[in-house]
C-alpha positions in Angstrom: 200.1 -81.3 30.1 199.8 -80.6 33.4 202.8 -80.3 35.6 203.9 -83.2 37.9 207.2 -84.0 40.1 207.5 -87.4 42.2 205.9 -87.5 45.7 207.6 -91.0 46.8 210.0 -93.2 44.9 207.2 -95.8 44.5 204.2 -93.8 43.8 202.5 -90.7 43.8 203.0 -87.5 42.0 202.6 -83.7 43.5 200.7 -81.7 41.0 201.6 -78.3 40.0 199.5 -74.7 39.3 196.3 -76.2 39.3 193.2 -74.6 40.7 191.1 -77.2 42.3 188.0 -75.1 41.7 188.3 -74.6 37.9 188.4 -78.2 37.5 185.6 -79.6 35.5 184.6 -83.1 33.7 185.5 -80.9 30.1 189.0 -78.9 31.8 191.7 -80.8 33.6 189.8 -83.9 35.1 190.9 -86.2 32.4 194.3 -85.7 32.9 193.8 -85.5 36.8 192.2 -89.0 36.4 194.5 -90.6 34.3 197.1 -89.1 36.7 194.8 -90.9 39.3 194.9 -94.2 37.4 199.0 -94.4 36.8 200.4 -93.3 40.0 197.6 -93.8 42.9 198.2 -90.7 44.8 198.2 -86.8 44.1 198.8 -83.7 46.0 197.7 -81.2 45.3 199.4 -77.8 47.6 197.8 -74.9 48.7 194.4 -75.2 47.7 191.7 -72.8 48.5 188.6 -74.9 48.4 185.2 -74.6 50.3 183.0 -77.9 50.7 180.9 -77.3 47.5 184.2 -77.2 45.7 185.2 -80.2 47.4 181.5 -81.6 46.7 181.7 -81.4 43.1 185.4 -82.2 42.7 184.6 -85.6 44.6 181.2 -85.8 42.3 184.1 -86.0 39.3 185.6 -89.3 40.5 182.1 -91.3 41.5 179.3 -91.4 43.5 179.6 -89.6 47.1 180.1 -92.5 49.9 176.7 -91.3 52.2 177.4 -94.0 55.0 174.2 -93.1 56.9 172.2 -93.2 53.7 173.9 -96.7 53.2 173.0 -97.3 56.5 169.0 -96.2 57.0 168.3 -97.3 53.4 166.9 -94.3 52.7 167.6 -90.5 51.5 169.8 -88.5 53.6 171.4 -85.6 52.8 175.4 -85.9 52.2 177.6 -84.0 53.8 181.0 -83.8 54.0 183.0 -85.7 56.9 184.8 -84.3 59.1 188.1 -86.1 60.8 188.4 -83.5 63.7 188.7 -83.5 67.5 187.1 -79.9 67.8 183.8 -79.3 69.9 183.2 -75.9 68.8 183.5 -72.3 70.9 187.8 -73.8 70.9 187.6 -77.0 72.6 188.2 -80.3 71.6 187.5 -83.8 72.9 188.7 -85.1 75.6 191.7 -87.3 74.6 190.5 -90.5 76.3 186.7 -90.3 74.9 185.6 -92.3 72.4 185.3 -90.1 70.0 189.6 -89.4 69.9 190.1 -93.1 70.7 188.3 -93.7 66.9 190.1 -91.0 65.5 193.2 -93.3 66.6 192.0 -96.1 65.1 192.5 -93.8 62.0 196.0 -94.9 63.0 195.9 -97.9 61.8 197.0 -99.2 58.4 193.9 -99.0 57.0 191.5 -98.6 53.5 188.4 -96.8 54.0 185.2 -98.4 53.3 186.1 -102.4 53.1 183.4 -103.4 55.1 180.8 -101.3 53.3 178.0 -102.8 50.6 180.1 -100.9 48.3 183.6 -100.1 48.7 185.2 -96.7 48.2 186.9 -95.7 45.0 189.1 -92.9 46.3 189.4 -90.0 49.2 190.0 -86.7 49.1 191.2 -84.8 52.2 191.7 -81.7 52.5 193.1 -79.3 56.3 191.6 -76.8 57.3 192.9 -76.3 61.5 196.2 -77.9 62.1 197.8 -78.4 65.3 201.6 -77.1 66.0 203.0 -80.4 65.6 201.9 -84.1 64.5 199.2 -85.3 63.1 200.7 -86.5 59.6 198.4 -88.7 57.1 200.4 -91.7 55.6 200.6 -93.4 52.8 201.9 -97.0 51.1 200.8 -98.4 48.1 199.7 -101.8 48.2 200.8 -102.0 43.9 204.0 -101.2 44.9 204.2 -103.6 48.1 202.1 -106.7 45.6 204.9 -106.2 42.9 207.6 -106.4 45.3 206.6 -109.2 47.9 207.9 -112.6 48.8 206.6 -115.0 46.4 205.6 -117.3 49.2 203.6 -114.7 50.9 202.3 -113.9 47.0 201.3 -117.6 46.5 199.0 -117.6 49.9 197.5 -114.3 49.1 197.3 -114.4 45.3 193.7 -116.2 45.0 192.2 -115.7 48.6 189.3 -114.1 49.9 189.6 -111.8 52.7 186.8 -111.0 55.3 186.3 -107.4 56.5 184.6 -105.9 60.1 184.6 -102.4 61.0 184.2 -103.5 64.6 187.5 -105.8 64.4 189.7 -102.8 63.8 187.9 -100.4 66.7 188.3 -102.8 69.4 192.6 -102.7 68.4 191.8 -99.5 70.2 189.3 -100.3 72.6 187.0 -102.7 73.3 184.2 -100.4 74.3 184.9 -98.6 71.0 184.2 -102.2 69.4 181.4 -102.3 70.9 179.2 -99.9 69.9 176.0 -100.1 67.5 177.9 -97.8 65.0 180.4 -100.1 64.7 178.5 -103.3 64.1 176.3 -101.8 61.7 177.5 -103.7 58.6 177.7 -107.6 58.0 180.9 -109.3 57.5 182.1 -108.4 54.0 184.2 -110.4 51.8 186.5 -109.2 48.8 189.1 -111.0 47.1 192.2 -110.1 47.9 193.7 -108.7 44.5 192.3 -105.9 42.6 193.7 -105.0 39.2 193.3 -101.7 37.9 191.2 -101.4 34.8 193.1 -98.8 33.1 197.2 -99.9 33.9 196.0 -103.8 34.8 198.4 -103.4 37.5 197.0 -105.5 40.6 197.3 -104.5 44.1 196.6 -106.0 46.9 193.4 -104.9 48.7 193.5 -105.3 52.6 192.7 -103.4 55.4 192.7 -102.9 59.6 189.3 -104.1 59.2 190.6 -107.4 57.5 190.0 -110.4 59.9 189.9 -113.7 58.6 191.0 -115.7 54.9 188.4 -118.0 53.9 189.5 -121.3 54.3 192.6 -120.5 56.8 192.0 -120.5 60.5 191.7 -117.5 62.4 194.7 -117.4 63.7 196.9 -118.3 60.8 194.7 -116.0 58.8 195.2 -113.0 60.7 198.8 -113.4 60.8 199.3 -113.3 57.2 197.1 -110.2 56.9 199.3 -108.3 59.5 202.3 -110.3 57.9 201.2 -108.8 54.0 200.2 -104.9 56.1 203.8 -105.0 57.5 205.4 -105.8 54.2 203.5 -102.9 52.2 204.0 -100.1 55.0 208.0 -100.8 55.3 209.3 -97.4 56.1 211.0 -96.9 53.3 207.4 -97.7 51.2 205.8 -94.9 53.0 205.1 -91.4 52.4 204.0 -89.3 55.2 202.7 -85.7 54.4 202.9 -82.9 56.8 199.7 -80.9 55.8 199.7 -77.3 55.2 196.5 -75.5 55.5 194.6 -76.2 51.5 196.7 -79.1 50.8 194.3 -81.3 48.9 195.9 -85.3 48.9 194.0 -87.8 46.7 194.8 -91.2 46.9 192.9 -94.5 45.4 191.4 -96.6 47.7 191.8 -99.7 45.7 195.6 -99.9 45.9 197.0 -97.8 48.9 197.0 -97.6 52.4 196.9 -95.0 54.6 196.9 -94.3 58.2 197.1 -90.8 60.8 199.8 -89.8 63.3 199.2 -88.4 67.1 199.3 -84.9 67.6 199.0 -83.4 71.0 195.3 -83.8 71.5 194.6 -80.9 73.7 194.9 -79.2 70.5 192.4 -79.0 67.7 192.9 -81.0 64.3 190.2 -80.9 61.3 190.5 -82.5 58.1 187.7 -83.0 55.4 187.0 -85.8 54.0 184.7 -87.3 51.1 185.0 -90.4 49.6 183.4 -91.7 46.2 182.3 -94.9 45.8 183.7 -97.5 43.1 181.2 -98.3 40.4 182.2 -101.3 37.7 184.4 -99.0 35.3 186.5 -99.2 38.5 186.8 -103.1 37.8 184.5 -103.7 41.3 183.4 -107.2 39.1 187.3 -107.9 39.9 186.9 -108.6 43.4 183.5 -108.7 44.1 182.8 -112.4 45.7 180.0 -114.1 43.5 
């Protein structure tokens, strides 16, 4: 039985002397994936992996989010992402480009992939350059935050469908960011607003920076019961905020937490790796897919 100790009251668990790169389908994974299921996040310190370890880790969960594949409609090679400011030859992007202003908008409570064909399953994120201060990855589960919210706010959320825009959460940052073609790639995507784990049947909300609009709600009203249902799930006492060390490896499921990045002084370089998987329908997608 692998060895776990709590990462946050509410969620989470830091896993113990595993190597990452002797995981395989037949050694480890189920437990890690059960592990997965139960308690939405793991960490995993001091990992030593390269990006074909992180490849075929990621390969475990699902299949590899390839946006641009998505995207083209045709095959393009994955590879994996990188969340980083640096240029190369040791400089970085200016802090007021467009490039740092969407790393900001990383900043935001957030769930990757909502406004995709196909949302994502899980992340895994992994540092590799760190800068000498900031630049923390946050996390609140949105199980948690369901199981523990206002029944009135329960009751307006508990059936609703909730429209999704890359583009709406870019121009929080800037309107130019908003603006461009990369951001308006996708159509409008709806979900419904619960999705309950397969395994644990434990719901959690699912809900997003990119969420703009509840069917059948105004604009306006609707927005302010998504911001209303973000603020209540990312309370600061519901939130864990890791301080990455160089090979930490953090895990966390897409369906039921949210997660967001901290500033760091941007003059100095900050890489993380990224890959997401996407869900398939042993990952209940059926459960809030809109039909």
């Amino acid at each position: 039985m692998l060895k776990t100790t709590p990462l946050h009251g509410k969620f989470g668990v830091i896993v113990h002397d595993v190597d990452l790169r002797e995981v395989t389908r037949e050694h480890l994974f189920g437990e890690i994936r059960q592990l997965f299921e139960e308690h939405s996040a793991l960490l995993f310190p001091a990992q030593q992996i390269s990006d074909a370890d992180h490849t075929r880790l990621a390969e475990l969960f699902g299949p590899l989010e390839n946006r641009e594949a998505m995207a083209s409609g045709r095959d393009v090679p994955f590879e994996v992402s990188p969340v980083s400011n640096e240029k190369g030859e040791g400089s970085v992007t200016a802090a007021e480009s467009l490039h740092t202003l969407n790393l900001q908008a990383n900043m935001l409570w957030h769930t990757d992939s909502t406004f995709l064909p196909v949302p994502a399953l899980v992340n895994l994120l992994t540092a590799t350059v760190l800068p000498s201060r900031g630049g923390e990855t946050e996390l609140a589960s949105t199980r948690a935050g369901w199981a523990e919210m206002p029944q009135a706010m329960r009751d307006k959320l508990k059936d609703a469908v909730i429209w999704h825009r890359l583009s709406h959460s870019r121009k929080k940052i800037s309107p130019e960011l908003g603006a461009m073609p990369v951001m308006n790639r996708w159509p409008d995507r709806p979900w419904k607003a619960i999705w309950p784990n397969p395994v644990t049947g434990e719901e959690a909300l699912y809900i997003a920076s990119h969420s703009f609009a509840i069917e059948g709600m105004g604009l306006g009203e609707g927005e302010a019961l998504i911001d209303e249902a973000i603020a209540f799930c990312t309370r600061p006492e519901a939130v864990y905020s890791h301080k990455w060390n160089v090979g930490d490896v953090l895990i966390w499921d897409e369906r039921a937490v949210l997660h967001r990045g901290r500033p760091w002084p941007y003059e100095e370089p900050r890489t993380l790796r990224s890959i997401c998987c996407s869900a398939t329908e042993n990952d209940g997608l059926a459960a809030v897919r809109v039909v």
